[in-house]
N, CA, C and O atoms as CSV, one atom per row, in Angstrom:
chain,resi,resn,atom,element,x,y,z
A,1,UNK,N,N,42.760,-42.719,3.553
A,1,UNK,CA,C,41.844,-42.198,2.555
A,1,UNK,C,C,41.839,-40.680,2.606
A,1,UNK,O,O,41.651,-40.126,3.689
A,2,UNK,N,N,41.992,-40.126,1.738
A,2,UNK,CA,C,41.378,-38.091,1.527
A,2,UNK,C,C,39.920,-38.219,1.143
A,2,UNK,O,O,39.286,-39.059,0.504
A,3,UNK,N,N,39.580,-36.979,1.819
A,3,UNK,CA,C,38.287,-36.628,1.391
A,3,UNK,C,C,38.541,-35.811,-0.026
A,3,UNK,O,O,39.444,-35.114,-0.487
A,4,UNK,N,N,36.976,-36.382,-0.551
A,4,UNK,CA,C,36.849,-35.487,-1.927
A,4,UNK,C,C,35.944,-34.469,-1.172
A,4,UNK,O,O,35.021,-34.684,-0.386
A,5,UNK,N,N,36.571,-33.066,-1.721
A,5,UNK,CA,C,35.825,-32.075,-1.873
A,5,UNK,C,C,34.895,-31.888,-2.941
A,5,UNK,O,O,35.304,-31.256,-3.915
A,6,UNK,N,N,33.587,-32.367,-2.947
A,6,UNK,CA,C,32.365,-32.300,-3.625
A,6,UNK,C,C,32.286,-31.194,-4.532
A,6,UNK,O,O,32.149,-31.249,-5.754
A,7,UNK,N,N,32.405,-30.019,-3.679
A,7,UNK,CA,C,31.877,-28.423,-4.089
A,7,UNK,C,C,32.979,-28.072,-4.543
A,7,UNK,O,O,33.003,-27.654,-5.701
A,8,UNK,N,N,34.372,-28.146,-3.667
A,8,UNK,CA,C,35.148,-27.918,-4.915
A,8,UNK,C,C,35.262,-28.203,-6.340
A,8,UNK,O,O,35.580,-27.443,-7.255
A,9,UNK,N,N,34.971,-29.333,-6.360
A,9,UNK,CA,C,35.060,-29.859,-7.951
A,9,UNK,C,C,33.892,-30.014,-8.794
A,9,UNK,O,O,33.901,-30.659,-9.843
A,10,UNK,N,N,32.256,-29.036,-8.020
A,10,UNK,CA,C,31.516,-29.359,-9.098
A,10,UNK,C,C,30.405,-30.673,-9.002
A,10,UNK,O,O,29.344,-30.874,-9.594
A,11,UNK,N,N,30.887,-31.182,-8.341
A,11,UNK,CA,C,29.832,-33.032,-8.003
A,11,UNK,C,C,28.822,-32.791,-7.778
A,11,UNK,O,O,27.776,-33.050,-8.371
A,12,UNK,N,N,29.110,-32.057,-6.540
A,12,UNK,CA,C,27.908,-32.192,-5.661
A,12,UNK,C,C,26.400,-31.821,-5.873
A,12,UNK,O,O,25.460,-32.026,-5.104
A,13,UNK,N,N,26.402,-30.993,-7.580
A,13,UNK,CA,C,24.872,-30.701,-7.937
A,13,UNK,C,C,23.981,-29.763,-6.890
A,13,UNK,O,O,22.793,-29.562,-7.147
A,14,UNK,N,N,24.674,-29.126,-5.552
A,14,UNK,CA,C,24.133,-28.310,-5.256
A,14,UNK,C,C,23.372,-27.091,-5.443
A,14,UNK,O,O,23.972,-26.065,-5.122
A,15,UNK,N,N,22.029,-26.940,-5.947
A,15,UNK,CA,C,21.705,-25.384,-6.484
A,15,UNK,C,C,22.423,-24.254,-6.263
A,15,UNK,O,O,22.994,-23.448,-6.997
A,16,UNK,N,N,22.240,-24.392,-4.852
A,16,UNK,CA,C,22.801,-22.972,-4.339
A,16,UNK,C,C,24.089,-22.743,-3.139
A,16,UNK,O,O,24.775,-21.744,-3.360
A,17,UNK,N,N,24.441,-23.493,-2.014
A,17,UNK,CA,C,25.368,-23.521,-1.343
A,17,UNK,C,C,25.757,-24.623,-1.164
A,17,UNK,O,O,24.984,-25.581,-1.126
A,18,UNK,N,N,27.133,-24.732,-1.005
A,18,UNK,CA,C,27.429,-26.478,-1.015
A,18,UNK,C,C,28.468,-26.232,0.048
A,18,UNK,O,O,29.443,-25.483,-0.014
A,19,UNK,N,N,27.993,-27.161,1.234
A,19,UNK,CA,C,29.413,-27.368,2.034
A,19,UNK,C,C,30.038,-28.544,2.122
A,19,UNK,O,O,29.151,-29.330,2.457
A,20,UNK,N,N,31.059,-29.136,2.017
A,20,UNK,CA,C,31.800,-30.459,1.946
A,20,UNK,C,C,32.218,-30.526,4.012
A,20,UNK,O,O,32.753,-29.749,4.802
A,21,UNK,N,N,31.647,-31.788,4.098
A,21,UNK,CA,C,32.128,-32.420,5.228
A,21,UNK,C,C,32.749,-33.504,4.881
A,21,UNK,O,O,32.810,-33.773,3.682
A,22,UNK,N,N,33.431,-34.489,5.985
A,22,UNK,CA,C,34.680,-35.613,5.606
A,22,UNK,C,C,33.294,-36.379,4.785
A,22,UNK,O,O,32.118,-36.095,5.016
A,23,UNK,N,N,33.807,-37.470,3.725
A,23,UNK,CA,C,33.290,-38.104,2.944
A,23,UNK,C,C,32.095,-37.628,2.287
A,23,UNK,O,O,31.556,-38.338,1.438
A,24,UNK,N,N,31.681,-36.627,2.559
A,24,UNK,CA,C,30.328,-35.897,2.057
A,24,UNK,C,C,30.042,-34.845,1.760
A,24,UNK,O,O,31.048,-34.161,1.573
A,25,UNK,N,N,28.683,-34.069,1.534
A,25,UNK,CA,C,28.439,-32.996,1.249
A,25,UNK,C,C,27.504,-32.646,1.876
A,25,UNK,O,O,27.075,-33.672,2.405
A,26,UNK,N,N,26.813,-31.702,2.199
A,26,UNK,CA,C,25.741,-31.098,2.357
A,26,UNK,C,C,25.021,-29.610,1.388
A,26,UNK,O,O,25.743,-28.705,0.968
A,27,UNK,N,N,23.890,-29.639,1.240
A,27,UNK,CA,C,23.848,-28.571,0.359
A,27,UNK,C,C,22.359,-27.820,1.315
A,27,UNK,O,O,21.320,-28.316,1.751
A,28,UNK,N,N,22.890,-26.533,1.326
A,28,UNK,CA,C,21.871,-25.466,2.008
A,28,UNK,C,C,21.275,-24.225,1.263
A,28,UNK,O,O,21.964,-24.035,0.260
A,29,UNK,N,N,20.436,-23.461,1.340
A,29,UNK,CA,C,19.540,-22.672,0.529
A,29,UNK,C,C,20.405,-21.004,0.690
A,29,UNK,O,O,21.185,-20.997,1.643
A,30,UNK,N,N,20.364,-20.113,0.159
A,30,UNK,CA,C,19.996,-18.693,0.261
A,30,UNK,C,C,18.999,-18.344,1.260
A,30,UNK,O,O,18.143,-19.180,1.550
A,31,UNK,N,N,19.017,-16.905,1.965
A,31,UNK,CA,C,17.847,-16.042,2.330
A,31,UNK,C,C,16.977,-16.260,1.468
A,31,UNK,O,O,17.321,-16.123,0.294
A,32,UNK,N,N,15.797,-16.605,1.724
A,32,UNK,CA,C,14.836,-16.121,0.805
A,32,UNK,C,C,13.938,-17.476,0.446
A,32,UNK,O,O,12.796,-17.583,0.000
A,33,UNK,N,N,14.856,-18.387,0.797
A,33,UNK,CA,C,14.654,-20.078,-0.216
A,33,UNK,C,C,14.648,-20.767,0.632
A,33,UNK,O,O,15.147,-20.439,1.709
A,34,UNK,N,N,14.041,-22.037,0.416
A,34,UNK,CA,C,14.441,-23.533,1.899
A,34,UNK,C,C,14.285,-24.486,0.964
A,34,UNK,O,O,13.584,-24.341,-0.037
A,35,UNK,N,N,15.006,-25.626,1.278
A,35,UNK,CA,C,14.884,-26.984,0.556
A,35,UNK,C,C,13.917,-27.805,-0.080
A,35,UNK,O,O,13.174,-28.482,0.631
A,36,UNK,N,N,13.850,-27.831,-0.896
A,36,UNK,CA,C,12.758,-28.540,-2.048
A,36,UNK,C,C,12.916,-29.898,-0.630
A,36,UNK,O,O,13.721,-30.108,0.277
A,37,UNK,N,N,11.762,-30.494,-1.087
A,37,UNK,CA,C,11.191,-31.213,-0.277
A,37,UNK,C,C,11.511,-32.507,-1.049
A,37,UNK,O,O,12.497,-32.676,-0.332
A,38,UNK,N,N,11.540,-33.237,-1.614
A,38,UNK,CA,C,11.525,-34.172,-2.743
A,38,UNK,C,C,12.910,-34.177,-3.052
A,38,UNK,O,O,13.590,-35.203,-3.032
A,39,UNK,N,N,13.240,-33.313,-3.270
A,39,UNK,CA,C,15.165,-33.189,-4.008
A,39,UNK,C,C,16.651,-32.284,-3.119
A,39,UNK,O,O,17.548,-31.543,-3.521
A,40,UNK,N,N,16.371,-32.691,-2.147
A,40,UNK,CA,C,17.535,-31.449,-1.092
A,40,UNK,C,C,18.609,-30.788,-1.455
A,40,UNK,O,O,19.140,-29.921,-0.762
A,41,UNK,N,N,19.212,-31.361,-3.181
A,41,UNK,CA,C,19.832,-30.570,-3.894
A,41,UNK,C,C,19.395,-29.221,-4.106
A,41,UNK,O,O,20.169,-28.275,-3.953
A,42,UNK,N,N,18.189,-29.078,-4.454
A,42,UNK,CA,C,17.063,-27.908,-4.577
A,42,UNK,C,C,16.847,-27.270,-3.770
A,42,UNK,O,O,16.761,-27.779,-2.652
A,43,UNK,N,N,16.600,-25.447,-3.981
A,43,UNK,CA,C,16.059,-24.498,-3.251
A,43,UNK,C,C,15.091,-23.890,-3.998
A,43,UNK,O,O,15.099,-23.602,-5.195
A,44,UNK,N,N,13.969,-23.669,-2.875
A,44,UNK,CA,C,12.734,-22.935,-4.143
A,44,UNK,C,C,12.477,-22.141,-2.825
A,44,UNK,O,O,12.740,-22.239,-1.626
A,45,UNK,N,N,11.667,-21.105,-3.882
A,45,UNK,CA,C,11.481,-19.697,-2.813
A,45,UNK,C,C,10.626,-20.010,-1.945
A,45,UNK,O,O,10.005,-21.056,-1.752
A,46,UNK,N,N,10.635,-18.881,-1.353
A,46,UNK,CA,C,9.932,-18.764,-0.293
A,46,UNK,C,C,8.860,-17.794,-0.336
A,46,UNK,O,O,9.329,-16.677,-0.557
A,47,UNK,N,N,7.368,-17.786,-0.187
A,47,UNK,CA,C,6.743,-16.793,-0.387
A,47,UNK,C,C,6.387,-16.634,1.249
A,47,UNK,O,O,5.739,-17.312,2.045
A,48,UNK,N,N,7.262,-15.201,1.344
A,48,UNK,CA,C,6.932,-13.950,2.500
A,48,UNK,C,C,5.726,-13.891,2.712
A,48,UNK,O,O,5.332,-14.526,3.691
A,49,UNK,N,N,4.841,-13.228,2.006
A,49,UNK,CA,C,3.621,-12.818,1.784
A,49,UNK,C,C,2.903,-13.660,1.652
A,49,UNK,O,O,1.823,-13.194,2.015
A,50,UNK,N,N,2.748,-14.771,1.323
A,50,UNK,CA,C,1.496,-15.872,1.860
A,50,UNK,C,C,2.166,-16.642,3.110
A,50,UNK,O,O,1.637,-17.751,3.175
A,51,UNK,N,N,2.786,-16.535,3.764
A,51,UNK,CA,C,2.992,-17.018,5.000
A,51,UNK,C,C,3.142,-16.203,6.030
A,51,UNK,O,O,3.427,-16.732,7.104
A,52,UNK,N,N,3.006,-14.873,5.981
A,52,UNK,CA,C,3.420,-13.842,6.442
A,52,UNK,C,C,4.033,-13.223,7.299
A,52,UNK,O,O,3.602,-12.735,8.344
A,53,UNK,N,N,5.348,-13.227,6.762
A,53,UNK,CA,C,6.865,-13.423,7.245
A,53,UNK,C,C,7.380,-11.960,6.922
A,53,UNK,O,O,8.437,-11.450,7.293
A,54,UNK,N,N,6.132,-11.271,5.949
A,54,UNK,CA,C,7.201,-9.857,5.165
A,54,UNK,C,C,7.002,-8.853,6.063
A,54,UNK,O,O,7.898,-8.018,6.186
A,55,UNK,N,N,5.804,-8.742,6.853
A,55,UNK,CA,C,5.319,-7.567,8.292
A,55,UNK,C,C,5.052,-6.443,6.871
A,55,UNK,O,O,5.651,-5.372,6.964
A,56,UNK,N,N,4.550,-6.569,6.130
A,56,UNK,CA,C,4.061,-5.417,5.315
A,56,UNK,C,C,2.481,-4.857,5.570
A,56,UNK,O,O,1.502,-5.483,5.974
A,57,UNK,N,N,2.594,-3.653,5.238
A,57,UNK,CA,C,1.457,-3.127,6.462
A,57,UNK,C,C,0.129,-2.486,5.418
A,57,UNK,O,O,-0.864,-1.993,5.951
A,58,UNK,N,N,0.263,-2.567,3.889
A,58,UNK,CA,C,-0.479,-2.530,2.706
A,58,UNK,C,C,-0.665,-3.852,2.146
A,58,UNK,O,O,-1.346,-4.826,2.468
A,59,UNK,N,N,0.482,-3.484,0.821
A,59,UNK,CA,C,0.761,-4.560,-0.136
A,59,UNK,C,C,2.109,-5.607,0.017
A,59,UNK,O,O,3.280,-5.385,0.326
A,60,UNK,N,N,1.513,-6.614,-0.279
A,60,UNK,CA,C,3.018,-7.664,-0.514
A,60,UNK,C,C,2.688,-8.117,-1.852
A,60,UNK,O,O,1.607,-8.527,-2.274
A,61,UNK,N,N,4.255,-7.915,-2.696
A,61,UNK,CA,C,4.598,-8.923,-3.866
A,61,UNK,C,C,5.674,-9.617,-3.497
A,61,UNK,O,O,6.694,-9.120,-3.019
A,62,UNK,N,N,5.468,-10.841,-3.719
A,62,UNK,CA,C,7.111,-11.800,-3.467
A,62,UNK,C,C,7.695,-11.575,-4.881
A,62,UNK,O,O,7.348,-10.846,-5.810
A,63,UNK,N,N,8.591,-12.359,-4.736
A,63,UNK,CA,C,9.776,-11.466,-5.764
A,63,UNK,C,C,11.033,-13.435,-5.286
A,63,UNK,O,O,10.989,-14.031,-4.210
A,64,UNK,N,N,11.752,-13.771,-6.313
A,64,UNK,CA,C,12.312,-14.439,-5.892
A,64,UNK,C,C,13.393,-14.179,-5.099
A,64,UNK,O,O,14.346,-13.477,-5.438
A,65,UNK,N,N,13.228,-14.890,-3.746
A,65,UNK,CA,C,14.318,-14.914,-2.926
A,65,UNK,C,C,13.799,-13.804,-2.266
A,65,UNK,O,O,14.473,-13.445,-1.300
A,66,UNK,N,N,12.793,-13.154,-2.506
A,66,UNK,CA,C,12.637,-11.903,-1.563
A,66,UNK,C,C,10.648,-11.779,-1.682
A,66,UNK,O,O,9.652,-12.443,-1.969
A,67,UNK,N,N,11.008,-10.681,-1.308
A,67,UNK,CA,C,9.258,-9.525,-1.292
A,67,UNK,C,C,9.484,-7.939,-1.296
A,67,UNK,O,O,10.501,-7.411,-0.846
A,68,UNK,N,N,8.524,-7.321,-1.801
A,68,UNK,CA,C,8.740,-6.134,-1.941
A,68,UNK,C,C,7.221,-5.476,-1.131
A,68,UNK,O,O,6.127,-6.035,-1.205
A,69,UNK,N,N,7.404,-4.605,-0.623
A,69,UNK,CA,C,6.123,-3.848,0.063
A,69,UNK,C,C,5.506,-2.741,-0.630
A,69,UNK,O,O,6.251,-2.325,-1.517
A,70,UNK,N,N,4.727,-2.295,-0.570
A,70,UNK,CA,C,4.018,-1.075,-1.473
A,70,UNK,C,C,2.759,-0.619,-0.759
A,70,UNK,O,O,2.107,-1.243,0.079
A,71,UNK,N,N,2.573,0.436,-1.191
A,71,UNK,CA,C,0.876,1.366,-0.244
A,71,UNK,C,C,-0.015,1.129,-1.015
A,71,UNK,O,O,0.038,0.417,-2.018
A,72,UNK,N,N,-1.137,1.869,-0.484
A,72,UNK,CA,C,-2.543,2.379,-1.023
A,72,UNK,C,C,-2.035,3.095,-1.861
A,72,UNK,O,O,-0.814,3.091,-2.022
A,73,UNK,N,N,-3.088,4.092,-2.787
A,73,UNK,CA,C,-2.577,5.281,-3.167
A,73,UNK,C,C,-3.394,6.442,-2.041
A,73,UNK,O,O,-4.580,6.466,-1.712
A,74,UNK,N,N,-2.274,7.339,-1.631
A,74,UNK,CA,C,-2.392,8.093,-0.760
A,74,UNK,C,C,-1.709,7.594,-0.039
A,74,UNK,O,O,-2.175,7.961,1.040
A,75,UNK,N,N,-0.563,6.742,0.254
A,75,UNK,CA,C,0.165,6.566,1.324
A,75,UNK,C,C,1.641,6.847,0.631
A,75,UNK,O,O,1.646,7.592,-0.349
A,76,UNK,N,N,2.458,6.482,0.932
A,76,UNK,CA,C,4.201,6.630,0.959
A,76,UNK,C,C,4.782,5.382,1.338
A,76,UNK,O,O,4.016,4.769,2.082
A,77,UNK,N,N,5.592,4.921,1.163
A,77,UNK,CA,C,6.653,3.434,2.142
A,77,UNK,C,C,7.124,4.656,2.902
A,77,UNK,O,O,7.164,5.796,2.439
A,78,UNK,N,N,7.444,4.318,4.016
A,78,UNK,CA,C,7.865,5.067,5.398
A,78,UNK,C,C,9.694,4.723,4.767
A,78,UNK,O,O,10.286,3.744,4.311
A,79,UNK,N,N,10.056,6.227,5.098
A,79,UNK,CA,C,11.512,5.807,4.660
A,79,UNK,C,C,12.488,5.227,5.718
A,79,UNK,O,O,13.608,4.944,5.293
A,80,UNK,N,N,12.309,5.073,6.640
A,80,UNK,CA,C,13.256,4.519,7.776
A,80,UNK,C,C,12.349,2.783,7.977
A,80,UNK,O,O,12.887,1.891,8.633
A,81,UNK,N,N,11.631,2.680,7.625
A,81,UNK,CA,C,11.112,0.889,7.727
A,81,UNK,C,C,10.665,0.774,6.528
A,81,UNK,O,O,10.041,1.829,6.416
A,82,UNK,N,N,10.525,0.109,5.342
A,82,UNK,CA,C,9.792,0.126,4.449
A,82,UNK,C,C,8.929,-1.018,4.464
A,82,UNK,O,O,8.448,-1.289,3.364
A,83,UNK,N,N,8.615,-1.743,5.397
A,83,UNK,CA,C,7.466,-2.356,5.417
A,83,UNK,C,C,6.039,-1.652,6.075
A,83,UNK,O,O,4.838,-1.920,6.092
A,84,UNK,N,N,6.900,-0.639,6.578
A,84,UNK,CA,C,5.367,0.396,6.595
A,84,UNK,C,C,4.552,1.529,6.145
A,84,UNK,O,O,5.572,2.152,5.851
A,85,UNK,N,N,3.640,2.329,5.840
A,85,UNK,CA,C,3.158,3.060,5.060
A,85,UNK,C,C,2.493,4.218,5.777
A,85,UNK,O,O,1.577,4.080,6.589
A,86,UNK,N,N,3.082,5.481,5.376
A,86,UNK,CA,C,2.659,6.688,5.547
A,86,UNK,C,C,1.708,7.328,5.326
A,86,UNK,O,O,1.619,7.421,4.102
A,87,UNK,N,N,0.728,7.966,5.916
A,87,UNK,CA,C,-0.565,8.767,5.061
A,87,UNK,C,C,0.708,9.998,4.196
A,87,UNK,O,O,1.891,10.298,4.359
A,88,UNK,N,N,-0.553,10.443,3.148
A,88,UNK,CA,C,-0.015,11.438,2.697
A,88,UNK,C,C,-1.133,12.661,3.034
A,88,UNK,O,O,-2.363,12.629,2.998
A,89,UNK,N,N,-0.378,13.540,3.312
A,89,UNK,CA,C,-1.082,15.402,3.411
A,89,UNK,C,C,-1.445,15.508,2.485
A,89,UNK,O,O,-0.754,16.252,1.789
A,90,UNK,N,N,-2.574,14.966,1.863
A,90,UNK,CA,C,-2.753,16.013,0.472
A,90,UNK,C,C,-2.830,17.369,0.316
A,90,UNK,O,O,-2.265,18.083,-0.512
A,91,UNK,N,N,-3.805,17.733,1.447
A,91,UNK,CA,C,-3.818,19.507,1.548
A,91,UNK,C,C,-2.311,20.317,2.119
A,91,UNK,O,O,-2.297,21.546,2.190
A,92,UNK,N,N,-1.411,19.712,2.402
A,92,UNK,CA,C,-0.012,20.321,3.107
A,92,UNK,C,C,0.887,20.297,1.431
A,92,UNK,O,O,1.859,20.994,1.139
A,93,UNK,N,N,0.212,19.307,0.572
A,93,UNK,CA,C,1.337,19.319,-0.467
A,93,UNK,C,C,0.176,19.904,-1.747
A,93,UNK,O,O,0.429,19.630,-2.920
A,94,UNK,N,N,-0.761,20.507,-1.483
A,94,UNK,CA,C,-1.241,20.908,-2.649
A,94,UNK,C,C,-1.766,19.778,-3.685
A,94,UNK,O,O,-1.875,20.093,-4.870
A,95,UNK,N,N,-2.100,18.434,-3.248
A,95,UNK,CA,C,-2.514,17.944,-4.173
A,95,UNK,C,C,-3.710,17.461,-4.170
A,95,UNK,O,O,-4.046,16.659,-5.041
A,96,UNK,N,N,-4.639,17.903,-3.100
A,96,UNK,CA,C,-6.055,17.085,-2.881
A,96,UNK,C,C,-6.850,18.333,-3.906
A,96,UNK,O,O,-8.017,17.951,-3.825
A,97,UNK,N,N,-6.869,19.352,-4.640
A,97,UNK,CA,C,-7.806,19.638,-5.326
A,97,UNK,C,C,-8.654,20.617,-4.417
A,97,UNK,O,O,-9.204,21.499,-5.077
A,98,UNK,N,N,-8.874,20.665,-3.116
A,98,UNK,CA,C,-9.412,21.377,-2.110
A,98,UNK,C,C,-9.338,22.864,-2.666
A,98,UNK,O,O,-8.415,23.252,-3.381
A,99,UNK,N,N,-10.505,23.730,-2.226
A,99,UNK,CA,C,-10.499,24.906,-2.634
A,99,UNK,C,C,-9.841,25.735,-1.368
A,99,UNK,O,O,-9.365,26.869,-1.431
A,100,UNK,N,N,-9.920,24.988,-0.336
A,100,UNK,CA,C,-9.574,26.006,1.281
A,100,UNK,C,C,-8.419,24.314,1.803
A,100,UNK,O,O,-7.822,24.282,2.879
């Protein structure tokens, strides 16, 4: 007997990754996604931010397959981690309005 390659040819209905083993298939998710529960063909996202997986140190928006981080206002995303947030100088950059 040969094995059919599933994913090669399309069968296998995998959403997102399909690997062919002898007589079979298996199908696995993206970063970001894990297996529908009900249908293992299926990947549905993953929300970072209500399980809190993103280490964001303000704001979390999930985003499919991902999350994005964001500040207060008056902070910055820190440019070497961006899940964390910077004060800002207002008086060093001239923008707090301060008379001294």
């Amino acid at each position: 007997c040969d094995d059919i390659d599933e994913c090669a040819t399309n069968t296998s209905k995998c959403q997102q990754i399909c690997t062919n083993t002898i007589g079979y298939f298996l199908c696995s998710c993206n970063t970001g996604f894990k297996s529908n529960r009900t249908n293992s063909l299926l990947c549905d996202d993953i929300d970072e931010c209500a399980i809190n997986t993103s280490n964001c140190q303000q704001n979390c928006t999930n985003t499919i397959g991902s999350f994005l981080c964001s500040c207060y206002r008056g902070f910055n995303i820190n440019v070497t981690n961006s899940s964390l947030c910077d004060d800002i100088d207002e008086c060093a950059t001239n923008t707090s309005n301060c008379q001294q």
